[in-house]
C-alpha positions as CSV (number, residue, x, y, z in Angstrom):
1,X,-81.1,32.6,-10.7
2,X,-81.7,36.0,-8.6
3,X,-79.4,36.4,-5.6
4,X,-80.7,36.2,-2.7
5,X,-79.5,38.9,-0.5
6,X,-80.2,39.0,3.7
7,X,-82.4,41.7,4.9
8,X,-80.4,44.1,8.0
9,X,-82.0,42.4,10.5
10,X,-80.5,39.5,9.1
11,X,-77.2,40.7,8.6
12,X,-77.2,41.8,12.2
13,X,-78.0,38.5,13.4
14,X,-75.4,36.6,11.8
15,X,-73.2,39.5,12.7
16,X,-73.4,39.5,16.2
17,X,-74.4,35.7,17.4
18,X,-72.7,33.9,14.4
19,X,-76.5,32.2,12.9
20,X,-78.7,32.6,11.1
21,X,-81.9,30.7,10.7
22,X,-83.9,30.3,7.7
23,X,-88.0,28.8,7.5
24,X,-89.5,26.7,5.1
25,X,-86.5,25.8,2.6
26,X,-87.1,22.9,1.5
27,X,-91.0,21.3,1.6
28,X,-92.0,18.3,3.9
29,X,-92.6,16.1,1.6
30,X,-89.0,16.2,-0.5
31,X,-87.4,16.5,3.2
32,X,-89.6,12.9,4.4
33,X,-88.2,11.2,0.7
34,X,-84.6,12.3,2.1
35,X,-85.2,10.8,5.2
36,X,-86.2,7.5,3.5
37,X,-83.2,7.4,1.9
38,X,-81.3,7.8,4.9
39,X,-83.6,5.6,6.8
40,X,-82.9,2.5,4.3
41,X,-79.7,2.5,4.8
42,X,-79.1,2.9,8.6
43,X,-81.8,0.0,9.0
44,X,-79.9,-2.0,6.4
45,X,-78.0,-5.2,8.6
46,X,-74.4,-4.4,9.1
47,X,-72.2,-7.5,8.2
48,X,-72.9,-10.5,10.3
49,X,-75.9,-9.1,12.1
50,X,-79.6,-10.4,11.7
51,X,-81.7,-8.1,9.3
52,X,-84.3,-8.5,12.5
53,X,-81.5,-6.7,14.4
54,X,-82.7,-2.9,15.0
55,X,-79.4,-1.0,15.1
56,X,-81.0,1.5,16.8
57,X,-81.7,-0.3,20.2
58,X,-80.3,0.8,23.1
59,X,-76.6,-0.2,24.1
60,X,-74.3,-0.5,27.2
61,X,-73.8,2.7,28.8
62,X,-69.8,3.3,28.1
63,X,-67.3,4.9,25.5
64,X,-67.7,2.1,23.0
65,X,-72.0,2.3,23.5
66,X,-72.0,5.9,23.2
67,X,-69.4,6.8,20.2
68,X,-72.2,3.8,18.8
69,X,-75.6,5.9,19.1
70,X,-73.3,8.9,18.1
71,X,-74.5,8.0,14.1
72,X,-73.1,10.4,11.7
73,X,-73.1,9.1,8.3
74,X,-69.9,10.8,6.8
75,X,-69.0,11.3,3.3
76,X,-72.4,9.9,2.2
77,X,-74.6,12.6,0.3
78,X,-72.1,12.2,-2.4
79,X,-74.0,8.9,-3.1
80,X,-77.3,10.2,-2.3
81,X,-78.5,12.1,-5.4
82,X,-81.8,12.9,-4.0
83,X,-80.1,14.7,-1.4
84,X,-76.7,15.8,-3.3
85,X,-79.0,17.9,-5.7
86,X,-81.6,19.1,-3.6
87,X,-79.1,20.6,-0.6
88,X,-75.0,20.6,-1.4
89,X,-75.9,21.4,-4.6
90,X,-79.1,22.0,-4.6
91,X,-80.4,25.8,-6.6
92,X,-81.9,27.0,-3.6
93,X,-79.5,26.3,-1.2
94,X,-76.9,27.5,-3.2
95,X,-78.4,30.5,-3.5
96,X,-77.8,30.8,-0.3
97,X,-74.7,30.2,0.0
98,X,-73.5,32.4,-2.7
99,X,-73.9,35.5,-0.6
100,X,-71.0,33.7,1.5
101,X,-68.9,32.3,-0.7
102,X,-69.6,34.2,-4.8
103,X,-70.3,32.4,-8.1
104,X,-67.5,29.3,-7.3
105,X,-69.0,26.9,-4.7
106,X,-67.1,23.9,-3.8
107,X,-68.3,21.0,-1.1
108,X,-66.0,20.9,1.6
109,X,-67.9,18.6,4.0
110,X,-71.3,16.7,3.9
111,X,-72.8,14.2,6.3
112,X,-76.0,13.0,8.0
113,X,-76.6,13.4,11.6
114,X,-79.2,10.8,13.4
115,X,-80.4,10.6,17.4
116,X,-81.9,8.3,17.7
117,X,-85.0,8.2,20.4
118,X,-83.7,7.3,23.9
119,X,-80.5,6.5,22.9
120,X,-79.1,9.0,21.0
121,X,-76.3,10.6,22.7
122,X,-74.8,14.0,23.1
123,X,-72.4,16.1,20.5
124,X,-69.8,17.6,22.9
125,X,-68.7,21.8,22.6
126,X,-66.6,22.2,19.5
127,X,-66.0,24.3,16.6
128,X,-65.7,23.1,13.3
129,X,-62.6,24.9,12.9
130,X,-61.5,23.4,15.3
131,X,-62.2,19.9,14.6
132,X,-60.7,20.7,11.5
133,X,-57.4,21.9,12.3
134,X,-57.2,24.1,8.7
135,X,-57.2,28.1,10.0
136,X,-60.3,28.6,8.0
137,X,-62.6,30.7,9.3
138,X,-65.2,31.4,5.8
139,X,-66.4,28.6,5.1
140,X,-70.3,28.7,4.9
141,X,-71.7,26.0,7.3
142,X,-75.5,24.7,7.3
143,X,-77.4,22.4,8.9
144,X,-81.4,20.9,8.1
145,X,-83.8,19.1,9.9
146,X,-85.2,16.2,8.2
147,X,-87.9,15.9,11.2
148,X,-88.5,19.1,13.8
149,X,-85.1,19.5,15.9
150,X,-86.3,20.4,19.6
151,X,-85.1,20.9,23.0
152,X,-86.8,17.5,24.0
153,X,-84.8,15.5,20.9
154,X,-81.2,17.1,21.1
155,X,-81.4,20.3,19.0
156,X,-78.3,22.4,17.9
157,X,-77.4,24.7,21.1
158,X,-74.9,27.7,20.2
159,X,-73.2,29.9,22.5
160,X,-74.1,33.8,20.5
161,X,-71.4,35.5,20.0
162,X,-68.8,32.9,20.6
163,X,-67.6,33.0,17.0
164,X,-65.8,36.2,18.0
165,X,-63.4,34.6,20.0
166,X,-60.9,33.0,17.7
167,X,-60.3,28.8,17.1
168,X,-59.6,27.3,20.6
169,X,-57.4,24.4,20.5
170,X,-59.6,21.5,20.6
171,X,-58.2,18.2,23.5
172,X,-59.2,14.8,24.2
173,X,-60.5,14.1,27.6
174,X,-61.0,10.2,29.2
175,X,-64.6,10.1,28.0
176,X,-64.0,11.9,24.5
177,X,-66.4,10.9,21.6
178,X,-63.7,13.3,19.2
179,X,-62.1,16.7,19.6
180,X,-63.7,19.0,21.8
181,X,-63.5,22.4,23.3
182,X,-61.8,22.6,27.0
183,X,-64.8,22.7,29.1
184,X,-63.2,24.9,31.8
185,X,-63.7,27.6,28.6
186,X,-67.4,26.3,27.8
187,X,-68.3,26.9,31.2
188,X,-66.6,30.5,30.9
189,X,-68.6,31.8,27.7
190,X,-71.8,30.1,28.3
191,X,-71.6,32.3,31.9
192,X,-70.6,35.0,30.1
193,X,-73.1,34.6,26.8
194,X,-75.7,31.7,28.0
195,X,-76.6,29.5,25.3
196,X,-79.6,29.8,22.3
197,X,-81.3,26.8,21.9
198,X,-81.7,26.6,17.8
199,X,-85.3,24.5,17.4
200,X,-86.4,24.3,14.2
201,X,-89.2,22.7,11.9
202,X,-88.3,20.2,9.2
203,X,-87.1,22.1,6.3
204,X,-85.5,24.9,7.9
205,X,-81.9,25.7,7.6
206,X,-79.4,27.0,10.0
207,X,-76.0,29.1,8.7
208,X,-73.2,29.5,11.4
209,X,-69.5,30.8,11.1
210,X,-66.9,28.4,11.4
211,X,-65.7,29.8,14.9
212,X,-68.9,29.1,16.5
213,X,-69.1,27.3,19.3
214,X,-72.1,24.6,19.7
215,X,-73.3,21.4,21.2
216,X,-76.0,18.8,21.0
217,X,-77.4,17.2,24.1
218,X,-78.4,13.2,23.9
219,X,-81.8,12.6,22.4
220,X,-84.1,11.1,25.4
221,X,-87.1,12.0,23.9
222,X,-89.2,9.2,22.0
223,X,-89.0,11.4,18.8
224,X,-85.9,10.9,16.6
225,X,-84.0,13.3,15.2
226,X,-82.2,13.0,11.8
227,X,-80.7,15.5,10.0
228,X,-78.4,16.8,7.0
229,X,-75.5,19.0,6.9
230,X,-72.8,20.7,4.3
231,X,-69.5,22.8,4.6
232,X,-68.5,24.8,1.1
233,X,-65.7,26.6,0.4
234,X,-64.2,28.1,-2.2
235,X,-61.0,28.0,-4.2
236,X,-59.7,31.4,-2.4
237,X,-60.2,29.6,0.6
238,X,-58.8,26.5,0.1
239,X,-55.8,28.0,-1.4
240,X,-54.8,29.5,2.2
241,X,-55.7,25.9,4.5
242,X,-53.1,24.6,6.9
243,X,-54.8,21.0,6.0
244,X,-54.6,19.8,2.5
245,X,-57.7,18.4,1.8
246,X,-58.9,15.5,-1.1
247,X,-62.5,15.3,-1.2
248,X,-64.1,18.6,-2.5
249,X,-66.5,18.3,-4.9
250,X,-67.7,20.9,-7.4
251,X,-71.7,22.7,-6.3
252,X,-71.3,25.7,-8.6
253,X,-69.2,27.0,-11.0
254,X,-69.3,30.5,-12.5
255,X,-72.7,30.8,-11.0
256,X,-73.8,27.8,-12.8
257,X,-75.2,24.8,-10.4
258,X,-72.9,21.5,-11.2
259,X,-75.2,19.0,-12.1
260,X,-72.8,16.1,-12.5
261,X,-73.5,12.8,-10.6
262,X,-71.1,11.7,-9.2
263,X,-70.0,15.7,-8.3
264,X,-67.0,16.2,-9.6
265,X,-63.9,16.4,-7.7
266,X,-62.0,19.1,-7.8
267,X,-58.2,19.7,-8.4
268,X,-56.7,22.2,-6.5
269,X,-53.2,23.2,-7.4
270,X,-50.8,24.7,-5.4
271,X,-51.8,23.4,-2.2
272,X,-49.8,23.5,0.8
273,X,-51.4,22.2,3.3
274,X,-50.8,19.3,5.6
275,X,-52.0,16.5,7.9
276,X,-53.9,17.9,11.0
277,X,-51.9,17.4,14.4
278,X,-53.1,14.8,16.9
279,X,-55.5,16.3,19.2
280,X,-53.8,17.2,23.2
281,X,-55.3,14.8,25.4
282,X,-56.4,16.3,28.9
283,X,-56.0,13.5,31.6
284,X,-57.2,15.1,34.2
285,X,-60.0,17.6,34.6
């Protein structure tokens, strides 16, 4: 496998806003068969629904309506070889994420994302530092389109240059989907940076550092949005968390891709981390 290695301009970019956008990574038609795959099993009937019951229709406008069109299918890529071999530990990508990370990739974090049309709802300001709670700030972070991410449908927004300013103590407020950044401070570096709005085709990839602050807006488009995304890490890394952690999986080792399905879990000795802190809930704002 030849390394792939970012041209200045590149380097630059991720640099100074903290992304870095990549075209035409993976082709349309594998990324439509991952979307299939991900498709079957959100219109799958949950447990003592119809299967005529679309779980995508619209619900009541409150907390428990809106965490529910907030679909993120966590932990499940691990099940997915299609997708498991063809992103988290897929050559390409990897390649990728080498120039991060080196020749010892391990899978830190994988999910889908979904919006769907008209009812998909928002992301709110975070970091995934600081949803994580760990103190790590190099981990490599990507994010793909399974179907073109736009302004219209609730594409990534990043504030450029925000991943200079440290991890910010994520609260709780009343209306809280999960952690989130004080908004008081959003408002503050969006004034200060304004925000990019990251659209991208189906089959692109975006890389962001860990610090970087970013948002999604709710999908009230007609067009849904579904995509994929993956943390790695590496056993350097991992060594020095705050948060001990039980579900990595092997990508690469030595520079080799891990082909094993199931991935293989890895063992990580030594580890001194911890269970993450409640976050601090904000009553009023």
């Amino acid at each position: 496998m030849d390394r792939w290695e970012p041209t200045r301009e590149q380097k630059e970019q991720y640099e100074t806003n903290g992304y870095l956008i990549l075209r035409n990574v993976i082709p349309t038609e594998l990324a439509a068969e991952m979307r299939g795959v991900i498709r079957n099993v959100i219109l799958s009937p949950e447990p003592g629904t119809n299967a005529d019951m679309d779980p995508m229709d619209p619900m009541e406008d409150s907390l428990r309506g809106r965490i529910a069109r907030y679909r993120k299918l966590a932990n499940f890529c691990v099940s997915a070889p299609l997708i498991w071999h063809n992103f988290h530990a897929g050559e390409k990508i990897l390649n990728y994420v080498r120039y991060f990370l080196g020749d010892d990739i391990i899978v830190k974090f994988n999910s889908c994302f979904l919006k769907p049309a008209r009812t998909g709802s928002a992301t709110p300001w975070h970091q995934d530092n600081g949803l994580w709670r760990d103190g790590e700030t190099e981990p490599a972070n990507c994010w793909m389109p399974l179907e073109p991410a736009t302004r219209e449908n609730g594409c990534l927004q990043f504030i450029p240059g925000s991943h200079k300013a440290g991890i910010v103590e994520h609260v709780l407020y009343p209306d809280s989907i999960h952690g989130e950044l004080p908004r008081e401070r959003v408002k503050e570096m969006v004034s200060k940076h304004g925000i990019d709005h990251i659209e991208m085709g189906t089959g692109d990839i975006v890389f962001w550092h860990s610090s970087m602050m970013h948002y999604s807006p709710p999908n009230k488009s007609d067009k849904s949005r579904i995509a994929i995304a993956g943390v790695w890490t590496n056993p350097k890394i991992v060594k020095t968390s705050k948060r001990f952690w039980n579900k990595f999986r092997w990508a690469m080792k030595d520079g080799k891709v891990s082909t094993q399905f199931p991935p293989a879990p890895v063992q990580i000795e030594n580890q001194t981390g911890d269970k993450s802190k409640p976050f601090r809930v904000v009553k009023d704002y």
